[in-house]
C-alpha positions in Angstrom: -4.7 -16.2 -5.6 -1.9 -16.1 -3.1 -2.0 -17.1 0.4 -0.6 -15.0 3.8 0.4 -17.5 6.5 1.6 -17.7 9.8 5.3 -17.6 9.4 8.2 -19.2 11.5 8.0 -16.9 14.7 11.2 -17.8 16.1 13.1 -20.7 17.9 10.5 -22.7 20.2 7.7 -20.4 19.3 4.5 -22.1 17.5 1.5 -20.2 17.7 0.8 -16.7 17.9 -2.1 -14.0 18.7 -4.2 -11.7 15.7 -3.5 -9.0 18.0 -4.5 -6.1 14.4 -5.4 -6.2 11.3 -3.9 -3.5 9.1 -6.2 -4.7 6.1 -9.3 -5.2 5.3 -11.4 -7.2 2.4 -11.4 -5.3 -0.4 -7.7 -3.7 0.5 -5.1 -3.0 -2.1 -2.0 -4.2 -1.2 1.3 -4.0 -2.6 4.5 -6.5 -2.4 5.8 -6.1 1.0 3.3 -4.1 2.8 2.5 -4.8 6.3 -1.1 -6.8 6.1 -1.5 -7.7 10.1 0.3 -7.8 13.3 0.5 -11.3 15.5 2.0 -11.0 19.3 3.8 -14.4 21.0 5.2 -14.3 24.4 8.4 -13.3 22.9 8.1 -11.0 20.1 5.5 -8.8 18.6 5.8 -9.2 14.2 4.2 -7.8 11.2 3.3 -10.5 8.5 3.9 -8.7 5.3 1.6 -9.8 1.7 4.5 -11.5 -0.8 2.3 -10.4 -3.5 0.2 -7.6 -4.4 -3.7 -7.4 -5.3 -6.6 -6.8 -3.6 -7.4 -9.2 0.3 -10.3 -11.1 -1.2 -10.7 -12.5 2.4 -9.9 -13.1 6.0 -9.4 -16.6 7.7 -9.0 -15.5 11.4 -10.2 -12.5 13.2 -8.6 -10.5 15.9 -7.7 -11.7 18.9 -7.6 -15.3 17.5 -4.5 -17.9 18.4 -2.9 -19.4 15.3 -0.1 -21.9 14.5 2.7 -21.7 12.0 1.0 -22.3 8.6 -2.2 -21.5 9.4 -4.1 -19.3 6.3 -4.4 -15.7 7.8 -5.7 -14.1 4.4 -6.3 -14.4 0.6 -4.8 -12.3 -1.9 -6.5 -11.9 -5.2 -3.5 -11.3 -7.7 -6.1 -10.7 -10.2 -7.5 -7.4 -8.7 -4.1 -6.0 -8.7 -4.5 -4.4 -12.0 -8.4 -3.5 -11.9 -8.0 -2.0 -8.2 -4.7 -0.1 -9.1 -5.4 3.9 -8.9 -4.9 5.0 -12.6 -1.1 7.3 -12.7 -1.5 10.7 -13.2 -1.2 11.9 -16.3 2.0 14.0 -17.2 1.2 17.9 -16.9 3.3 20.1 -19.3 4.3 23.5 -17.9 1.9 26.3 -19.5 3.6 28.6 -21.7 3.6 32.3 -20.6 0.8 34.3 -22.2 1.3 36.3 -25.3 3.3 39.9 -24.8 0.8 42.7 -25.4 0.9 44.2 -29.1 3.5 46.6 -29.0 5.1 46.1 -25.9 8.5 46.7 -25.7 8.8 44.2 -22.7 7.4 40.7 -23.8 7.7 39.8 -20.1 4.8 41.2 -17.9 6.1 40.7 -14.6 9.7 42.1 -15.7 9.5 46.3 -15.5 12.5 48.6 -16.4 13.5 49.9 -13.0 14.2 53.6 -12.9 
């Protein structure tokens, strides 16, 4: 489990405003993604998760004042792997069907033009 805090907000700024939360419980979220938005007087910021898994929960809601430090969310590290959409598998082109018996052109779409 990893936490998302309230992070340094800028020279004589201490608390901030939830003003949005871009994630929900239950979210996957990778590295670096944006995970919720806090307004100050100043400056409006995005608090970003520094480690991917799943938000196993919420601390503080929208609309909510917080302080440098405070717990905003709990990542689960863990779910990373089970909530992870399984990659595509690799699709080989499909090979051109078989040339009619006896066809002098083994390409169908390719005619002698006249």
């Amino acid at each position: 489990m990893s936490n998302i805090v309230v992070p340094e907000l800028g020279e004589s700024v201490v608390e901030a405003r939830i003003a949005k939360w871009l994630k929900k419980p239950g979210d996957r979220v990778e590295v670096g993604e944006a995970v919720v938005e806090l307004e100050t007087e100043k400056i409006d910021l995005e608090v970003s998760a520094e480690k991917g898994g799943v938000i196993a929960s919420i601390a503080r809601q929208e609309g909510e004042d917080v302080k440098i430090g405070e717990l905003l969310a709990v990542v689960d590290e863990s779910g990373a792997a089970a909530a992870a959409p399984a990659a595509p598998a690799e699709s080989k082109p499909k090979a051109a069907p078989p040339a009619p018996a006896g066809s002098a052109y083994p390409y169908t779409n390719c005619r002698p033009t006249e």
